[in-house]
SELUMPA-184863 format. One record per residue: residue number from 1; chain; x, y, z of N, C-alpha, C, CB in turn. Coordinates in steps of 0.1 Angstrom, whole numbers. Glycine has a CB too. Example, Ala and Ser with C-alpha at 12.3 -4.5 7.8 and 13.67 -1.06 7.14 Angstrom:
SITE   num   chaine     nc1     nc2     nc3    cac1    cac2    cac3     cc1     cc2     cc3    cbc1    cbc2    cbc3
SITE     1        A     132     -57      78     123     -45      78     132     -33      78     113     -45      90
SITE     2        A     128     -22      71     137     -11      71     129       0      79     141      -6      57
END
This chain:
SITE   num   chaine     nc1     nc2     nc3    cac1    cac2    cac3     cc1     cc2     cc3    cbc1    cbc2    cbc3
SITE     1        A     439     382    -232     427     384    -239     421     371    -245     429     394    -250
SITE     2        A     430     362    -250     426     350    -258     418     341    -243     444     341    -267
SITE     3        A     423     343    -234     420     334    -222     404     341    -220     432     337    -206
SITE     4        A     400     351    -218     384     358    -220     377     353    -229     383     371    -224
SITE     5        A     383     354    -241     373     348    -254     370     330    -248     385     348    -273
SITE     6        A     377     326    -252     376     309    -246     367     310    -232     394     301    -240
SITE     7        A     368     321    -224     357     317    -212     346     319    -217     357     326    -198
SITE     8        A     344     331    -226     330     331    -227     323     320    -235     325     342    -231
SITE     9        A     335     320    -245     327     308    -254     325     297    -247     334     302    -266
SITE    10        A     332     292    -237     331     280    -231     321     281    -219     345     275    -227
SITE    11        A     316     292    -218     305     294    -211     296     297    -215     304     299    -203
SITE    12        A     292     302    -233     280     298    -239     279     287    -245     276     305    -247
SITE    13        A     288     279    -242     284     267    -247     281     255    -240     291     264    -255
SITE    14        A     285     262    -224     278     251    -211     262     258    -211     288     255    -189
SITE    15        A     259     268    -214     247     270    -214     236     269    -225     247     280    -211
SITE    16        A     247     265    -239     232     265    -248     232     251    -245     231     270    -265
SITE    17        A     240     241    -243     242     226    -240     232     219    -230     254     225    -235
SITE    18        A     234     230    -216     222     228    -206     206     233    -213     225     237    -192
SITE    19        A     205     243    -222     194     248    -227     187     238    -231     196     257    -236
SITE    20        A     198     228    -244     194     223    -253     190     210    -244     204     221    -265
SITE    21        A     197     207    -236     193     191    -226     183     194    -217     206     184    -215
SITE    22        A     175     202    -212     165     205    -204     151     202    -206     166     218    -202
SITE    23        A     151     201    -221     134     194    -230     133     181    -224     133     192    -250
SITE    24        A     139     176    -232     143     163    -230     145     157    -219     150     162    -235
SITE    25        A     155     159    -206     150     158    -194     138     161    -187     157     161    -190
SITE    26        A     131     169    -189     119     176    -182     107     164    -191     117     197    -186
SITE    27        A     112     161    -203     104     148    -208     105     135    -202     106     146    -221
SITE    28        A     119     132    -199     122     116    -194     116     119    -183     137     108    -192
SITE    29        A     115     128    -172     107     126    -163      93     128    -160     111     131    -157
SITE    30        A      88     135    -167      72     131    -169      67     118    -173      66     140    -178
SITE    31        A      76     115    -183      75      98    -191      76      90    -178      91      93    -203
SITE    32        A      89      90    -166      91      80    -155      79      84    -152     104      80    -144
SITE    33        A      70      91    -147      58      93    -137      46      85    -140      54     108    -136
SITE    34        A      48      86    -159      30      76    -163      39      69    -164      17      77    -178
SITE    35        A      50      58    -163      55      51    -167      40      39    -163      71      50    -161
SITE    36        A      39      29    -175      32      16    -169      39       9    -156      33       5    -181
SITE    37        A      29      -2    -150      37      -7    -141      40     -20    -146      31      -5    -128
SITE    38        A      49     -24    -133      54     -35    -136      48     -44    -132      63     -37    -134
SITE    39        A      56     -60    -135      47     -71    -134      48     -73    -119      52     -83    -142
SITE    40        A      56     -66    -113      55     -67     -98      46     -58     -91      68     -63     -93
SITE    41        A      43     -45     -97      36     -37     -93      21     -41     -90      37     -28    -101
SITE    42        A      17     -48    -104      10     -56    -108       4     -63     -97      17     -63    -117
SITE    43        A      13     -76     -95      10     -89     -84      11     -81     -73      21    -103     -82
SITE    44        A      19     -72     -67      12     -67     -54      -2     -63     -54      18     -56     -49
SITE    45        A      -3     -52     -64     -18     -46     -63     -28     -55     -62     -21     -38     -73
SITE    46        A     -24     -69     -74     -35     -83     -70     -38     -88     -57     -31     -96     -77
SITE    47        A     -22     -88     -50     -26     -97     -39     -34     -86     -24      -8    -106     -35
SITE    48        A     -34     -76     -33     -39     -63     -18     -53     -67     -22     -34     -38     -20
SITE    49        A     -56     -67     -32     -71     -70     -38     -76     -81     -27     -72     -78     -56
SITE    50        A     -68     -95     -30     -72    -106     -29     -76    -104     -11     -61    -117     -36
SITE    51        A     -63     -96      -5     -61     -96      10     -77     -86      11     -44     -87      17
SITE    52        A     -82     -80       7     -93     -74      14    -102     -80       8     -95     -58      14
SITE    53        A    -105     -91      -3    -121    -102      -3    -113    -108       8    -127    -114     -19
SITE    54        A    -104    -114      11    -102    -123      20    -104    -117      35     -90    -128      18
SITE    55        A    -103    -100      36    -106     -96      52    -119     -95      51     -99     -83      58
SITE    56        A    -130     -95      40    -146     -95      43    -149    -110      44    -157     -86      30
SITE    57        A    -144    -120      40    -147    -135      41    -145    -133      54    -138    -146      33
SITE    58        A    -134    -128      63    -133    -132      76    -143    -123      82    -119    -130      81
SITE    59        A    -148    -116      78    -157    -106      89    -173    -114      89    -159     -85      83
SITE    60        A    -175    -124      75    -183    -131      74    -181    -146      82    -185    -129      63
SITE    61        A    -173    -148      86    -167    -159      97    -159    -172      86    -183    -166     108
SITE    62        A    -155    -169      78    -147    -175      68    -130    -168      68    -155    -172      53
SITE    63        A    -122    -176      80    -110    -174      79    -101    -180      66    -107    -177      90
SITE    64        A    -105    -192      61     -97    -199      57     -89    -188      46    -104    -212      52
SITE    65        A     -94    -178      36     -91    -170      26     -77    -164      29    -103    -161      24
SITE    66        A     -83    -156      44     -75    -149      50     -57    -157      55     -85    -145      61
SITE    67        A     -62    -168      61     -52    -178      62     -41    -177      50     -58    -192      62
SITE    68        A     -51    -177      34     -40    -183      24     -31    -168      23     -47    -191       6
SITE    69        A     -38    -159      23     -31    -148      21     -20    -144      25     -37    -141      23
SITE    70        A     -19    -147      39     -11    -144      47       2    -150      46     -15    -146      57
SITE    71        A      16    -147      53      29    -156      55      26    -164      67      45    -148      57
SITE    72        A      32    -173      70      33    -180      85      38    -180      92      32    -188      88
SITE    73        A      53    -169      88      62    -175      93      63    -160     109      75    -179      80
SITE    74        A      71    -163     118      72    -159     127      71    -142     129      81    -165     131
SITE    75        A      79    -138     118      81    -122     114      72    -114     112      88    -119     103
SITE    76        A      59    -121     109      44    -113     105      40    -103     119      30    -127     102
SITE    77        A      30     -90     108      32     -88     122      15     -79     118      49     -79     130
SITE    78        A      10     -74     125      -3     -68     126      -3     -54     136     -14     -79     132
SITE    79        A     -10     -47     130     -16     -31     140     -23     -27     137     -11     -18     141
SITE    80        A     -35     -36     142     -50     -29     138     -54     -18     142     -61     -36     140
SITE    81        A     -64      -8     137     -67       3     138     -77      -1     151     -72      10     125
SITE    82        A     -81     -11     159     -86     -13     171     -76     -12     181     -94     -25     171
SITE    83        A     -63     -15     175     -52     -14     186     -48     -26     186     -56      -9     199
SITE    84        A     -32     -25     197     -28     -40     199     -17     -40     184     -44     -51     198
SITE    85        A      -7     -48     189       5     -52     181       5     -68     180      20     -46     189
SITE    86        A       4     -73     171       3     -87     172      15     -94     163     -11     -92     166
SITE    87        A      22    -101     169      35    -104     161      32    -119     162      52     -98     169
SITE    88        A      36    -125     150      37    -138     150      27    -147     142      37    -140     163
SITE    89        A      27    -153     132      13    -158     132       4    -162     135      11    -160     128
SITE    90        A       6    -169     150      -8    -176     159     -10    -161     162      -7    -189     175
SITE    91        A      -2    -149     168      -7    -138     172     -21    -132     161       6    -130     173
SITE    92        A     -14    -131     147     -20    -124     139     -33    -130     136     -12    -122     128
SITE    93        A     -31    -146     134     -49    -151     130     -55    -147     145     -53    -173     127
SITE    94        A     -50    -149     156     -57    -145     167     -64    -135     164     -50    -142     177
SITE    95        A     -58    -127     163     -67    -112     167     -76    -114     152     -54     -91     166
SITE    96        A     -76    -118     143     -80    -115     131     -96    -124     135     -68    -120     118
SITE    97        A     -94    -133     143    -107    -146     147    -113    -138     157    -103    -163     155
SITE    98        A    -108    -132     168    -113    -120     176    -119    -114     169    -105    -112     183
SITE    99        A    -113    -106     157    -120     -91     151    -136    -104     144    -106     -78     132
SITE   100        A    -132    -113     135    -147    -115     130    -154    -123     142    -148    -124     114
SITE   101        A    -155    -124     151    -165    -127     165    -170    -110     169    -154    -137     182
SITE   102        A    -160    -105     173    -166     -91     174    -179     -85     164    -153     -82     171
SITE   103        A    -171     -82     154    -179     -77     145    -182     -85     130    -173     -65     143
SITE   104        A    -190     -93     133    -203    -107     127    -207     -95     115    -221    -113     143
SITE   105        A    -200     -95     104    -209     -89      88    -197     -75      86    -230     -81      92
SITE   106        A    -200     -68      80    -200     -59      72    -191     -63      66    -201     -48      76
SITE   107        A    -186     -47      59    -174     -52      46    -167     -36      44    -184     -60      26
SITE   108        A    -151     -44      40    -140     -34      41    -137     -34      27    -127     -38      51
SITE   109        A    -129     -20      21    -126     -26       7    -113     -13       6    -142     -25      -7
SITE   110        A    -108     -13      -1     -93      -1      -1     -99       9     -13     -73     -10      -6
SITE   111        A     -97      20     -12     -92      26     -23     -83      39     -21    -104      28     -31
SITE   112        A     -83      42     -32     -68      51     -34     -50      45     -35     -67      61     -21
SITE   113        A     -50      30     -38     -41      23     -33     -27      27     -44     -46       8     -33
SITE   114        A     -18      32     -37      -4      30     -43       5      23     -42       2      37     -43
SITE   115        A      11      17     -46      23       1     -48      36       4     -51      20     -11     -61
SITE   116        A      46       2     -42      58       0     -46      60     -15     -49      67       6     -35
SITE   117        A      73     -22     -58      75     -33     -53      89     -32     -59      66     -44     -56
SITE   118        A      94     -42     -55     110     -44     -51     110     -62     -58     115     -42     -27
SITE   119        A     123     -66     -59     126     -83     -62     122     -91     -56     138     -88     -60
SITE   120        A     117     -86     -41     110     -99     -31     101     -89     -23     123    -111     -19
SITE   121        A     101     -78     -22      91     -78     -13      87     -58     -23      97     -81       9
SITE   122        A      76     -56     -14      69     -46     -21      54     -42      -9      63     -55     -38
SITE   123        A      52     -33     -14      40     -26      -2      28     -19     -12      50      -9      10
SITE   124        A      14     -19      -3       5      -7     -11       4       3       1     -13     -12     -18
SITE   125        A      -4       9      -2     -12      18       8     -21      24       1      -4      29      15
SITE   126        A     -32      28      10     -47      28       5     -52      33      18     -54      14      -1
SITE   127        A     -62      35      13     -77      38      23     -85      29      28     -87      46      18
SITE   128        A     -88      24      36     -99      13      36    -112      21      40     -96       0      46
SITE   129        A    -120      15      37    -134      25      40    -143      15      42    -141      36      28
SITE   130        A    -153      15      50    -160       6      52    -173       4      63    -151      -1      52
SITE   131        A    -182      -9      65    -190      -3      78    -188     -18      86    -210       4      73
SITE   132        A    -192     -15      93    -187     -32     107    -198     -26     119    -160     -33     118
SITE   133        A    -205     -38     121    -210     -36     134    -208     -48     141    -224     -31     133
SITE   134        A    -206     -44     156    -204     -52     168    -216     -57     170    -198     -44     180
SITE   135        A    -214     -65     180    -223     -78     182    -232     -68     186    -218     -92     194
SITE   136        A    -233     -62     196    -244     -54     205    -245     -37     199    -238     -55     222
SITE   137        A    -239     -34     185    -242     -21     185    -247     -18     170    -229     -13     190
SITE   138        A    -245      -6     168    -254      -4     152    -242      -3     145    -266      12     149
SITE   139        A    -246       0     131    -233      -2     116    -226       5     120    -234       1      99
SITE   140        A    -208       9     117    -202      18     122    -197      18     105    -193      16     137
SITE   141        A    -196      31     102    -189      37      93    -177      38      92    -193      45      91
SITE   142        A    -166      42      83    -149      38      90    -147      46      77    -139      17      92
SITE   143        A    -133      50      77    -121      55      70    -111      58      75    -123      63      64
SITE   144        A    -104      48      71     -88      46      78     -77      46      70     -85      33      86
SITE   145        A     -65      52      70     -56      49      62     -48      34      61     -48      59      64
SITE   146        A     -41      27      54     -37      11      57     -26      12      50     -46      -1      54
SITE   147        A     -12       5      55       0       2      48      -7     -14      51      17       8      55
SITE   148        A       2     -20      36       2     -33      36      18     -36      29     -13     -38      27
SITE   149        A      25     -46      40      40     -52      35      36     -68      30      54     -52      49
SITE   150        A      43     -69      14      43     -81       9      59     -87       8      36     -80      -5
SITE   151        A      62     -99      11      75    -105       8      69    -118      -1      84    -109      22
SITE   152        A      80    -121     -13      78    -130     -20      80    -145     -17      84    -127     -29
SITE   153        A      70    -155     -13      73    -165     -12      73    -178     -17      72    -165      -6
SITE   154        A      87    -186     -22      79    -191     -34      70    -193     -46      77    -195     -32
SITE   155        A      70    -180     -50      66    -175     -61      49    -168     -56      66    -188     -74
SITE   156        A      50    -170     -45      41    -158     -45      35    -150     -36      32    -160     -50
SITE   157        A      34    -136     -34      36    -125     -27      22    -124     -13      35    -112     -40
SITE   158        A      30    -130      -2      23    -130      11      21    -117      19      31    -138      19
SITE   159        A      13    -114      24      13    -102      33      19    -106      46      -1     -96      35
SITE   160        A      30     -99      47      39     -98      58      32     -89      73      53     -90      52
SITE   161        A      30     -78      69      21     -66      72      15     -59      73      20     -63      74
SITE   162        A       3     -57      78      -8     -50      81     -12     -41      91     -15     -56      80
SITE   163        A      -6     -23      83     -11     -16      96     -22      -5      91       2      -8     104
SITE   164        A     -33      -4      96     -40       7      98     -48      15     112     -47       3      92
SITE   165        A     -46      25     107     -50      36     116     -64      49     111     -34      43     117
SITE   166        A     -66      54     120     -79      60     118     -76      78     116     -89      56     132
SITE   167        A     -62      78     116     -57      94     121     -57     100     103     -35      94     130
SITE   168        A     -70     100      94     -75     106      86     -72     124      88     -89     100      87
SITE   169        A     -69     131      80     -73     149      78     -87     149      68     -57     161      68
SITE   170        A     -90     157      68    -105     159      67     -99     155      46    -115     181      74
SITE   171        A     -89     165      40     -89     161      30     -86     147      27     -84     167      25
SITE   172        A     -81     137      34     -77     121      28     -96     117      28     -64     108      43
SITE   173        A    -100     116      45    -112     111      44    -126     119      33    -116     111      60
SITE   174        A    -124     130      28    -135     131      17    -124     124       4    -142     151      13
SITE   175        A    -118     125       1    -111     118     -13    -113     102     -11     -91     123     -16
SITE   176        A    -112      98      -1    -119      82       2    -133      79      -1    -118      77      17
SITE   177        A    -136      92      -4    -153      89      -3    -158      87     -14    -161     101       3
END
């Protein structure tokens, strides 16, 4: 009988214990969710900024921007939403000098962008939305989704990679809008 008493007690008191700790957890995790961001979070989201004035400088025939943004080093890699895998960095300015000969003007810009970041490297993703017209055709309108990978170099955060694609559901492309 003494062994019954002790269970139950010892099982109202795993439960008022969980009762009592459940506010409070259900708070630290709403707290992690608005948590501010960090100073990393931060410099990625600057340097995604900086990478899309620097991809309308290039559509205006001003690579150099684009250049600083970028890493140089071999591992870079590109998947533009025109297609094509471009590894390398002569690969990646390549295609990128192709895209602003192609399409001479318009302008790209992200939104909806979220940021992870890590000790050296860190990512956003976003929407890019935007209009580009080809040498021989009228404005084209766009909304595409876009991962962007940053690694830290030398103090400061290069885009490693750039992929976008056009495979939108009707709800992403109106919330881009």
């Amino acid at each position: 009988m003494d062994f019954l008493r002790w269970r139950n007690l010892l099982s109202v008191v795993i439960v008022g214990t969980s009762i009592g700790l459940a506010p409070p957890l259900t708070q630290t995790s709403r707290g992690q969710s608005q948590a501010p961001q960090t100073a990393a979070e931060k410099d990625i989201q600057a340097a995604t900024v900086l990478f899309y004035a620097a991809f309308n400088s290039a559509l205006h025939g001003d690579l150099n921007p684009l250049t600083a943004v970028w890493s140089h080093r071999p591992d870079v890699t590109n998947l533009s939403a025109a297609g094509g895998h471009a590894i390398g960095w002569n690969e990646v300015h390549a295609g990128f000098l192709n895209m602003s000969r192609l399409y001479p003007g318009g302008r790209i810009e992200q939104r909806n962008m979220s940021v992870v970041a890590g000790k050296d490297m860190g990512y956003s993703v976003c929407t890019e939305t935007g209009q580009l017209r080809s040498s021989e055709g009228p404005m084209v309108t766009f909304n595409q989704r876009a991962t962007n990978i940053f690694r830290l170099e030398g103090g400061t955060w290069k885009l490693i990679h750039h992929h976008a694609d056009s495979n939108l559901n009707s709800s992403e492309a109106s919330a881009s809008r």
